[in-house]
C-alpha positions in Angstrom: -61.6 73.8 -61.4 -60.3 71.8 -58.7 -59.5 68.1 -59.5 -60.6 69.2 -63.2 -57.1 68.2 -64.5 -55.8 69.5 -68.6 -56.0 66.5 -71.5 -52.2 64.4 -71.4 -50.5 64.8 -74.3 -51.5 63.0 -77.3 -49.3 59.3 -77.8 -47.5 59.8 -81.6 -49.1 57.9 -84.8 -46.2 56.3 -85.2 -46.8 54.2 -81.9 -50.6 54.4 -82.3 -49.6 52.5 -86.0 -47.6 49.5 -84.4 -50.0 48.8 -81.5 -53.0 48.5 -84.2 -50.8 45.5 -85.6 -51.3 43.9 -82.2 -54.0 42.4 -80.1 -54.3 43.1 -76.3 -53.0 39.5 -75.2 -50.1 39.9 -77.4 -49.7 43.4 -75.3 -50.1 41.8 -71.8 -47.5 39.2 -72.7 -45.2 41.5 -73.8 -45.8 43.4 -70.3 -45.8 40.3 -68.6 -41.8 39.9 -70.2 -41.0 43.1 -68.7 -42.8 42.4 -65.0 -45.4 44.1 -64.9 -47.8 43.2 -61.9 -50.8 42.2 -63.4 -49.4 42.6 -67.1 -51.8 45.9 -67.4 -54.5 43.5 -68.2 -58.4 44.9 -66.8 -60.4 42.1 -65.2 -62.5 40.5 -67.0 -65.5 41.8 -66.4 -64.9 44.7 -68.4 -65.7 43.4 -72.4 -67.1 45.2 -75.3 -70.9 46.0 -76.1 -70.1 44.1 -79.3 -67.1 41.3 -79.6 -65.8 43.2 -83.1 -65.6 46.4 -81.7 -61.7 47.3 -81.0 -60.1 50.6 -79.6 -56.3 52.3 -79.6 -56.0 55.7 -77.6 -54.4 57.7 -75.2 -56.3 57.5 -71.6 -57.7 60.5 -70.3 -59.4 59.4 -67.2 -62.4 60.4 -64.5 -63.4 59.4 -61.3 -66.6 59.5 -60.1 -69.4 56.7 -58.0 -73.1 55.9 -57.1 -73.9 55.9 -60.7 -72.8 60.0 -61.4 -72.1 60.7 -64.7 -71.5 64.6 -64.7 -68.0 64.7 -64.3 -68.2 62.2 -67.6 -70.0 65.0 -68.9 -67.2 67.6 -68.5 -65.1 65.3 -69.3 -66.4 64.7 -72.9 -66.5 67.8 -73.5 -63.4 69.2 -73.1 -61.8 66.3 -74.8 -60.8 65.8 -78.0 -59.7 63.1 -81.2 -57.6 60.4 -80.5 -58.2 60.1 -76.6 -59.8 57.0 -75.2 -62.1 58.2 -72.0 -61.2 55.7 -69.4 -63.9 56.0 -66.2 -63.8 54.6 -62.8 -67.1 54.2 -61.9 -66.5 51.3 -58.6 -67.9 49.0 -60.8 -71.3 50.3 -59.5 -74.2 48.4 -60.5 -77.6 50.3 -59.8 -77.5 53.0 -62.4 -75.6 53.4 -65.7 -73.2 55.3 -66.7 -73.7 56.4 -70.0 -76.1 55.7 -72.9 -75.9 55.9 -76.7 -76.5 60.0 -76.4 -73.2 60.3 -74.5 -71.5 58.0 -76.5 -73.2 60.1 -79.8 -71.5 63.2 -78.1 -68.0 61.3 -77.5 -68.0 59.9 -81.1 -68.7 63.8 -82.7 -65.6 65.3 -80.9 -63.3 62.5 -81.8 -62.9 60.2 -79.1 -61.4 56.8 -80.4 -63.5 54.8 -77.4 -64.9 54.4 -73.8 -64.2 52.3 -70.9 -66.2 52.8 -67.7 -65.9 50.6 -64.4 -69.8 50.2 -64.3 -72.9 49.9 -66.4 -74.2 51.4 -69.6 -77.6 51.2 -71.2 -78.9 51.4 -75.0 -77.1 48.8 -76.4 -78.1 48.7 -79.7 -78.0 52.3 -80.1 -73.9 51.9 -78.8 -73.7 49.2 -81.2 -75.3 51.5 -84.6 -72.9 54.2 -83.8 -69.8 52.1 -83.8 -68.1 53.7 -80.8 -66.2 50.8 -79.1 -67.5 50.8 -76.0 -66.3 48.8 -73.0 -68.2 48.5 -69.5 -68.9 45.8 -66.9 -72.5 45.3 -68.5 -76.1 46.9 -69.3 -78.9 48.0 -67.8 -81.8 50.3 -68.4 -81.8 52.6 -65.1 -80.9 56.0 -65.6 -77.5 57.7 -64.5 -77.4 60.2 -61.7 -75.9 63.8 -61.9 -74.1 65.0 -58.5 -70.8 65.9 -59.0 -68.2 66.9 -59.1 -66.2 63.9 -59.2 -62.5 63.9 -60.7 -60.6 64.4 -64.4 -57.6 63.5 -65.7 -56.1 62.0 -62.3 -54.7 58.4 -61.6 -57.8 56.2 -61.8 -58.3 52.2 -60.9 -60.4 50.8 -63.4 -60.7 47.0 -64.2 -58.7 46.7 -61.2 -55.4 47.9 -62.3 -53.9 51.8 -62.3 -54.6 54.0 -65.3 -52.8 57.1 -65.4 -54.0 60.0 -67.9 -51.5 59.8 -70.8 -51.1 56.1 -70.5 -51.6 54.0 -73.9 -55.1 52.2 -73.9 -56.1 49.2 -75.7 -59.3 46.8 -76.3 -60.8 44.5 -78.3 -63.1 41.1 -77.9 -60.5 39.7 -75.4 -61.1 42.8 -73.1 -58.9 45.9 -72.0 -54.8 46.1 -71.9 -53.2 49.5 -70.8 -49.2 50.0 -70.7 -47.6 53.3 -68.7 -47.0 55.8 -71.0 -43.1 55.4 -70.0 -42.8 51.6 -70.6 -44.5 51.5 -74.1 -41.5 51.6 -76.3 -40.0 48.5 -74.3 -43.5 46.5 -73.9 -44.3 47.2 -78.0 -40.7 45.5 -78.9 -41.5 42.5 -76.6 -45.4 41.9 -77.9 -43.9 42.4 -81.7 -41.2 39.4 -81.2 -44.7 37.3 -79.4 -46.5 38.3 -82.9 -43.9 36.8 -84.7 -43.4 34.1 -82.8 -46.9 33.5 -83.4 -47.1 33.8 -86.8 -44.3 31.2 -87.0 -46.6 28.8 -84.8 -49.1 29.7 -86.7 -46.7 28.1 -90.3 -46.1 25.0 -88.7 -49.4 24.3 -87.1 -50.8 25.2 -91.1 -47.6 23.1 -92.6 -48.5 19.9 -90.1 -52.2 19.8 -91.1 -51.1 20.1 -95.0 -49.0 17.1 -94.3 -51.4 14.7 -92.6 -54.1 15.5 -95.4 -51.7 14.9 -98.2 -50.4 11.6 -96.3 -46.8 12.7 -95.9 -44.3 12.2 -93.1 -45.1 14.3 -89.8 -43.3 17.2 -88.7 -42.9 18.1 -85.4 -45.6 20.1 -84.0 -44.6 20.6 -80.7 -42.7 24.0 -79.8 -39.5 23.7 -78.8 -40.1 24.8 -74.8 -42.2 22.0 -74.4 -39.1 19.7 -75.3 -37.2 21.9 -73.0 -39.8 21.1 -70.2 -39.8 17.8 -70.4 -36.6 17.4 -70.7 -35.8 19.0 -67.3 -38.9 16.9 -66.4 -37.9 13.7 -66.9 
C-alpha cells in the first residue's frame, strides 16, 4: 500500500545491551560531543504516563493528524518485538491517540514502547500493563479513524527527525533518539560521560565522608571549573 512502508531492520542486542547501561541525557550529551543539532533530544513535552517507565527500541514510525489513529492501527499490527512505534500525531490536542486497548494490542506482539506527538487516554490502564508509554498528555475524548495516513517514513516527533530504523530511547527525563548511522560513535562518547560521572559521583561520596568524619577537605570542584576560571580571571 502506498506510503505503507516494510519494518527497518531490527538494531543488534549487542547495541540494544550498552544503551540499557545508559540514561537518555547521558545519550544527548554524547550526541551533543559529536554535533548534533538539537542533540536528538524530544521537547519536553513529550514524558512518560508513569516517571519509572523506561524504553530501548528500534523506531518504526507513522504519520498521521486531527486525532486519526488508523494508520497506528496498521501500524501495530504489522509490527513486531523489539520495535518502539514512534507517531507523529502534530501534537494534536482534541482527541487521543491511543488508549490502553491499543497499547494491550502493542504490548501482545512485542513492541518494547510507544511515543506519539499528541494525547492518550486511560491512564491507569497504560500504567497496569507496563507498556512505557510516552505522549504530550491525557485526555478522555475518543480518537478518530480516517486514514490513511503514513508508515515507516521520516517522521517529526518531539520536534526533531525520526527516521524508521533509528535507535530510540526514554525514560523519566523524556525521549533521546540517535540516527541509526551515528550510534556506534554517539554510544562511545555517552559511555566516557557515564564514567566520568561515576567518578563525580566518588568524590562528591568521598568529600561528604570526609566533612562527617571531621577530616581535611578534598577538592570538590571538577577540574573545568578551575580551567574556567582560570581563563576568567
Amino acid at each position: 500500500m502506498k506510503n505503507y512502508n516494510s519494518l527497518p531492520e531490527l538494531i543488534s542486542d549487542d547495541i540494544i545491551k550498552r544503551v540499557s547501561a545508559l540514561s537518555t541525557a547521558q545519550l544527548c550529551d554524547g550526541m551533543e560531543s559529536i554535533g548534533i543539532i538539537r542533540n536528538g533530544c524530544m521537547d519536553g513535552g513529550i514524558m512518560p504516563v508513569e516517571s519509572s517507565m523506561r524504553m530501548i527500541g528500534t523506531a518504526c514510525t507513522v504519520e498521521t493528524e486531527d486525532g486519526d489513529n488508523f494508520p497506528i492501527h496498521v501500524a501495530i499490527y504489522q509490527g513486531k518485538p523489539g520495535y518502539a512505534l514512534v507517531v507523529d500525531g502534530k501534537g494534536y490536542t482534541e482527541r487521543t491517540y491511543m488508549g490502553d486497548l491499543m497499547t494491550s494490542a502493542a504490548k501482545a506482539i512485542g513492541f518494547n514502547g510507544i511515543v506519539i506527538d499528541g494525547f492518550v487516554r486511560d491512564k491507569e490502564g497504560l500504567k497496569e500493563l507496563e507498556l512505557p508509554v510516552f505522549s504530550r498528555g491525557i485526555m478522555q475524548r475518543s480518537p478518530s479513524k480516517k486514514g490513511p495516513g503514513k508508515i515507516n517514513v521520516p517522521i517529526t516527533c518531539g520536534g526533531i527527525t525520526v527516521n524508521p530504523g533509528d535507535l530510540v530511547m526514554g525514560d523519566y527525563d523524556g525521549v533521546t533518539v540517535i540516527p541509526r548511522d551515528r550510534i556506534l560513535e554517539v554510544l562511545e562518547k555517552a559511555e566516557k560521560k557515564n564514567d566520568y560521572e561515576i567518578k563525580r559521583r566518588e568524590t562528591i561520596e568521598e568529600y561528604a565522608r570526609c566533612r562527617e568524619q571531621g577530616k581535611e577537605l578534598p577538592n570538590i570542584a571538577p577540574t573545568w571549573v578551575a580551567e574556567m576560571l582560570t581563563n576568567i580571571r
